[in-house]
C-alpha positions as CSV (number, residue, x, y, z in Angstrom):
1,X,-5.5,-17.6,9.8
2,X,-4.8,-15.4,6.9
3,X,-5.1,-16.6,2.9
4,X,-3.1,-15.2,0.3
5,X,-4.2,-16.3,-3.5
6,X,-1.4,-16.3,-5.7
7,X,-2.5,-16.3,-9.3
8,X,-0.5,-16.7,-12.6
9,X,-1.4,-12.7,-14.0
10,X,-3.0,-9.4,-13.0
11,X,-6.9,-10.6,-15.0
12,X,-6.9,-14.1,-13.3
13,X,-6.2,-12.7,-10.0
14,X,-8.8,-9.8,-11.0
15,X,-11.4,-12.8,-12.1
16,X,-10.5,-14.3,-9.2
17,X,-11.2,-11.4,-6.5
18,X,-14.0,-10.4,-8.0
19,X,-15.4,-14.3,-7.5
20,X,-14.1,-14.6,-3.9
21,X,-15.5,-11.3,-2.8
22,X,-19.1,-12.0,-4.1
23,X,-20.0,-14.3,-1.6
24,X,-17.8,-13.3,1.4
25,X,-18.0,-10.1,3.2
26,X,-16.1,-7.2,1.4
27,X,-13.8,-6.0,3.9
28,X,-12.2,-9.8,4.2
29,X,-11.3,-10.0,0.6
30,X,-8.2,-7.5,-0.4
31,X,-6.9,-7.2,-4.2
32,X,-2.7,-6.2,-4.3
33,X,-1.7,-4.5,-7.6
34,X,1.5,-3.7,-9.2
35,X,2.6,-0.1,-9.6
36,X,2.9,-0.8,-13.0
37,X,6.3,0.4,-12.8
38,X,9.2,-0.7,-14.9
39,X,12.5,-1.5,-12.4
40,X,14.2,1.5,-11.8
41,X,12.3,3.8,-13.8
42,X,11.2,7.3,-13.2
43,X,7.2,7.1,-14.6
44,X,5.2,8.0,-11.9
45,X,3.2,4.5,-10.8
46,X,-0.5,4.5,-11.3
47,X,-2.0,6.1,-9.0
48,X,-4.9,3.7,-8.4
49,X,-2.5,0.9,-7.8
50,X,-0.8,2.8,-5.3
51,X,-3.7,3.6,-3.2
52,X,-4.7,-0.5,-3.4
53,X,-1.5,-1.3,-2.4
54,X,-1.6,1.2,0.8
55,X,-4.7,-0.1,1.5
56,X,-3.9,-3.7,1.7
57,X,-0.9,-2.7,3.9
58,X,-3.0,-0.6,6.2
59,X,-5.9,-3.6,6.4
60,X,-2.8,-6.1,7.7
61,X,-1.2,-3.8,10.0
62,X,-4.0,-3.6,12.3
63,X,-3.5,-6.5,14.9
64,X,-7.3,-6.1,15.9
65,X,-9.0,-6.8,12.2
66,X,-10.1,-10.3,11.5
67,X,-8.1,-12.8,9.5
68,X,-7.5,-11.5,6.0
69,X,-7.7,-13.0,2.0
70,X,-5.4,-11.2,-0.2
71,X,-5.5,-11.6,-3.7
72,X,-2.3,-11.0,-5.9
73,X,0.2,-12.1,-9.0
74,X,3.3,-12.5,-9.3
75,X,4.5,-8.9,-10.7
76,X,2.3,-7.3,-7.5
77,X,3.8,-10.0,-5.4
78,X,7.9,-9.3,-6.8
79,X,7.8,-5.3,-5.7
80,X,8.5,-5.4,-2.5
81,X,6.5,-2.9,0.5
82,X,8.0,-0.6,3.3
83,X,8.4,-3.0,6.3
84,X,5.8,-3.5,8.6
85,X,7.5,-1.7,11.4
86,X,7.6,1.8,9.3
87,X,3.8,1.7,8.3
88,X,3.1,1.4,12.2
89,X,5.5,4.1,13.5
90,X,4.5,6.1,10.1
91,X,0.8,6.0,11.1
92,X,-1.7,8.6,12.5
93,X,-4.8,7.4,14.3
94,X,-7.5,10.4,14.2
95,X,-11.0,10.6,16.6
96,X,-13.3,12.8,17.5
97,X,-12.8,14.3,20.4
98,X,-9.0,14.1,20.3
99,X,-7.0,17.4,20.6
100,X,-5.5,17.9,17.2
101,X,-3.6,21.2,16.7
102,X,-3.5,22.5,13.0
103,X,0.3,23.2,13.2
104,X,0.8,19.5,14.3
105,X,-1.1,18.3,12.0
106,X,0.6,20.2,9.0
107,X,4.1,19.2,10.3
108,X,2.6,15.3,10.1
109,X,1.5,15.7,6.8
110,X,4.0,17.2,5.4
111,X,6.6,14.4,6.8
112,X,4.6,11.7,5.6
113,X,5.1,13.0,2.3
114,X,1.8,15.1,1.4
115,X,1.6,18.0,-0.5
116,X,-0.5,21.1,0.4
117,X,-2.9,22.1,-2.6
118,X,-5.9,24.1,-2.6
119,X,-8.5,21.9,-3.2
120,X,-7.6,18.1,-2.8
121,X,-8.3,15.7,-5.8
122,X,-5.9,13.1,-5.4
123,X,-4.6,10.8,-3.0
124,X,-1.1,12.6,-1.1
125,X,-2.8,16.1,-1.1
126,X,-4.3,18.1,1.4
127,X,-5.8,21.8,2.1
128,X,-6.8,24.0,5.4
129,X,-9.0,26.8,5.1
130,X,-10.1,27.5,9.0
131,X,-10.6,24.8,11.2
132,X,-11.2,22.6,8.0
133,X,-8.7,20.4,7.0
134,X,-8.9,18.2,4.1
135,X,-6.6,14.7,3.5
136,X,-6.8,12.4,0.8
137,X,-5.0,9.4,2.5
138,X,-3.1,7.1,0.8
139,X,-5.3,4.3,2.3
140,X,-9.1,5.3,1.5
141,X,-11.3,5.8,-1.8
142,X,-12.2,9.3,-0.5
143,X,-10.7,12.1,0.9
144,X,-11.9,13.0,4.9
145,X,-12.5,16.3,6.1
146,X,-11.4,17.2,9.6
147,X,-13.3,19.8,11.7
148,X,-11.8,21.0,14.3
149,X,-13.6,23.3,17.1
150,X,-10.0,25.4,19.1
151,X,-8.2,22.0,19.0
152,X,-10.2,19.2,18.8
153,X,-11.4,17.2,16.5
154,X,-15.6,18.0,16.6
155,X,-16.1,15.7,13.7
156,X,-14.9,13.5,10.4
157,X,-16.4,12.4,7.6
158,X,-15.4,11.4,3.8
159,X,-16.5,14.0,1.0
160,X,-16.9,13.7,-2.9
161,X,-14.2,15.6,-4.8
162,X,-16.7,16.3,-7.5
163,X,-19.4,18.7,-5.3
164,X,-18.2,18.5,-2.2
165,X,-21.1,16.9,-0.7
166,X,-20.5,14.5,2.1
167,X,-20.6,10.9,2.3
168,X,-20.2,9.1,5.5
169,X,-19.2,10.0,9.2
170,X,-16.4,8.5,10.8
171,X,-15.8,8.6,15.0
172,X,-12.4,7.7,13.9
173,X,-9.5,6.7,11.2
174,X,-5.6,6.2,10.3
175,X,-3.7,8.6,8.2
176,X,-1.2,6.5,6.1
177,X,2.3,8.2,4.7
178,X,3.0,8.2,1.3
179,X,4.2,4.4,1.0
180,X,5.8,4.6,-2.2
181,X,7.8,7.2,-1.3
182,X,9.2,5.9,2.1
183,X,10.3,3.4,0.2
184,X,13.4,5.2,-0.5
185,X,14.4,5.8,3.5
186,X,13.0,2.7,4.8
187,X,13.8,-1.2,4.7
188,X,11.6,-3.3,2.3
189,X,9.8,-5.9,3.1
190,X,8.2,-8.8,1.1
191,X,3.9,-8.8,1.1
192,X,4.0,-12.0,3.4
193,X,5.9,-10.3,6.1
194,X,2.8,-9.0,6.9
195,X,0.1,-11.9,6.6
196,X,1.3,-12.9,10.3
197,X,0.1,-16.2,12.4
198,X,-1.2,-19.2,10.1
199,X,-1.0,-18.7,6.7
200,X,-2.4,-20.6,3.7
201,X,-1.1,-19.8,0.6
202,X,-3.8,-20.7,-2.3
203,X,-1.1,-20.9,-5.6
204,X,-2.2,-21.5,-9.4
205,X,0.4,-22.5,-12.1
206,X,3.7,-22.2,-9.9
207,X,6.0,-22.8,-12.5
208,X,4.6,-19.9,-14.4
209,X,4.6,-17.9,-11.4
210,X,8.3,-18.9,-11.0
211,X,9.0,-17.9,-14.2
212,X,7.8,-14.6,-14.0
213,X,9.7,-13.6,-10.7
214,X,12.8,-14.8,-12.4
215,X,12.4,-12.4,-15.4
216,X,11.3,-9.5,-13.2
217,X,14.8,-10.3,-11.0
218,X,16.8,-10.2,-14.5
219,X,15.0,-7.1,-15.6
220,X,15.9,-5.2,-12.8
221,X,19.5,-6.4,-12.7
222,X,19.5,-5.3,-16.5
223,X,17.7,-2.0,-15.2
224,X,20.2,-1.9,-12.3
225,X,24.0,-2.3,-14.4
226,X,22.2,0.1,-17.3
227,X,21.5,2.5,-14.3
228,X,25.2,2.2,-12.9
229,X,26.6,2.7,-16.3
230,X,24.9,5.7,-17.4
231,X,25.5,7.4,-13.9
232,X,27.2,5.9,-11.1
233,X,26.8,8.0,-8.8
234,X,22.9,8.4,-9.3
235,X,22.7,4.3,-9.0
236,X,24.1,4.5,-5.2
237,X,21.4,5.9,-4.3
238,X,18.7,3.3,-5.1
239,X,18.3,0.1,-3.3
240,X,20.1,-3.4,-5.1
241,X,17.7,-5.1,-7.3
242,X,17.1,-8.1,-4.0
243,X,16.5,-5.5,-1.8
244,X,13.7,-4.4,-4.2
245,X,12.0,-7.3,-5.7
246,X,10.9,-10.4,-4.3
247,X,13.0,-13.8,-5.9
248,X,12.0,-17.4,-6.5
249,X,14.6,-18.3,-2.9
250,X,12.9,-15.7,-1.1
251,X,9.7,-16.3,-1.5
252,X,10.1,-20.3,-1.4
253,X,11.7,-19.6,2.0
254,X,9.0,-17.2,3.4
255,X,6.2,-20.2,2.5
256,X,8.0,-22.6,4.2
257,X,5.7,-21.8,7.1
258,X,2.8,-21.9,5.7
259,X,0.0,-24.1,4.5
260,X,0.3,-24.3,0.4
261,X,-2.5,-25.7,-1.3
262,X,-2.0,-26.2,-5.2
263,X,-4.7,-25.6,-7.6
């Protein structure tokens, strides 16, 4: 059974997570962010947020990991996520031991949206000096450093950005694309789509919630005609605004399977 806790606004859920993870085991106990984007807008999202939000998706795509409690509000909860079935195709699984070529690896990387720096800093980059390779996934705090002895992998472990020094060995782990921007070639899916099996859904102040999914759909229908107005031709080339962001109907019927519990 999977739990999702759908609170009013971003410091209640925050409050919230930060009560629910003190006295269950960390790794059970996921908080989903916003981007903080506007719809339709070209700021880059915050890059924190983004690397939350991979993580949660990367946590519930793997069928083996114990039943999940995700924590979210309803302006995380309204952008919708690349669908399920992408983040699974879209995934690399890494281990020690596996043969890994470098040119394989660099065509991977580069497909799932990663850019090749010198030194990585931030989550999408990644460097190879040698048989080092270094990836800042999308899905982890740190970045990992890949060693690789011909072509395989002779070990893995996550570094600090600031010296360099390392932090933890790994005998494996999963390389996630750059979610945010598959976005743009892949179908969208709502949050719940992933939280499969039995759900319970934990909700505080629906109406409010309700309200504010109603006012993010008008925003980006505003956001949407103001975009087709100002340049047709660009607009075709984003997504409709329901296609996008998650509305009171669709999220009433994706609950109609699951537990709700009011609070």
């Amino acid at each position: 059974t999977h739990h999702l806790a759908l609170l009013p606004d971003h410091e209640t859920a925050a409050y919230f997570f930060n009560d629910v993870e003190a006295f269950l085991p960390r790794e059970s106990v996921l908080f989903f962010p916003s981007t903080g984007s506007a719809p339709y807008s070209e700021t880059d999202p915050d890059s924190s947020a983004l690397l939350l939000r991979a993580e949660v998706l990367d946590q519930l795509s793997q069928k083996s990991k114990q039943p999940q409690i995700v924590v979210t509000y309803p302006e995380a909860l309204a952008e919708k996520v690349i669908n399920r079935q992408s983040v699974e195709q879209n995934t690399l699984e890494v281990a020690v031991g596996q043969t890994l070529s470098i040119d394989f690896l660099f065509e991977v990387l580069v497909e799932y949206g990663f850019d090749r720096v010198d030194f990585v800093y931030e989550p999408g980059q990644f460097s190879i000096r040698g048989g080092i390779i270094d990836v800042f996934s999308f899905s982890n705090d740190y970045p990992y450093r890949i060693e690789l002895f011909g072509d395989e992998v002779e070990s893995i472990r996550t570094f600090d950005v600031e010296n360099q020094l390392s932090l933890e060995n790994f005998k494996q782990f999963r390389l996630l694309p750059n979610v945010q921007r598959q976005l743009a070639l892949e179908k969208r899916a709502s949050l719940i789509s992933y939280l499969e099996g039995n759900l319970h859904v934990w909700i505080s102040d629906f109406q409010i919630i309700q309200e504010k999914l109603e006012s993010i759909q008008e925003k980006a229908l505003e956001a949407w005609e103001k975009l087709g107005q100002s340049n047709p031709g660009e607009v075709r080339q984003w997504p409709i605004p329901t296609e996008c962001y998650e509305s009171v109907n669709s999220l009433g019927q994706e609950l109609e399977r699951a537990a709700l519990v009011y609070f």
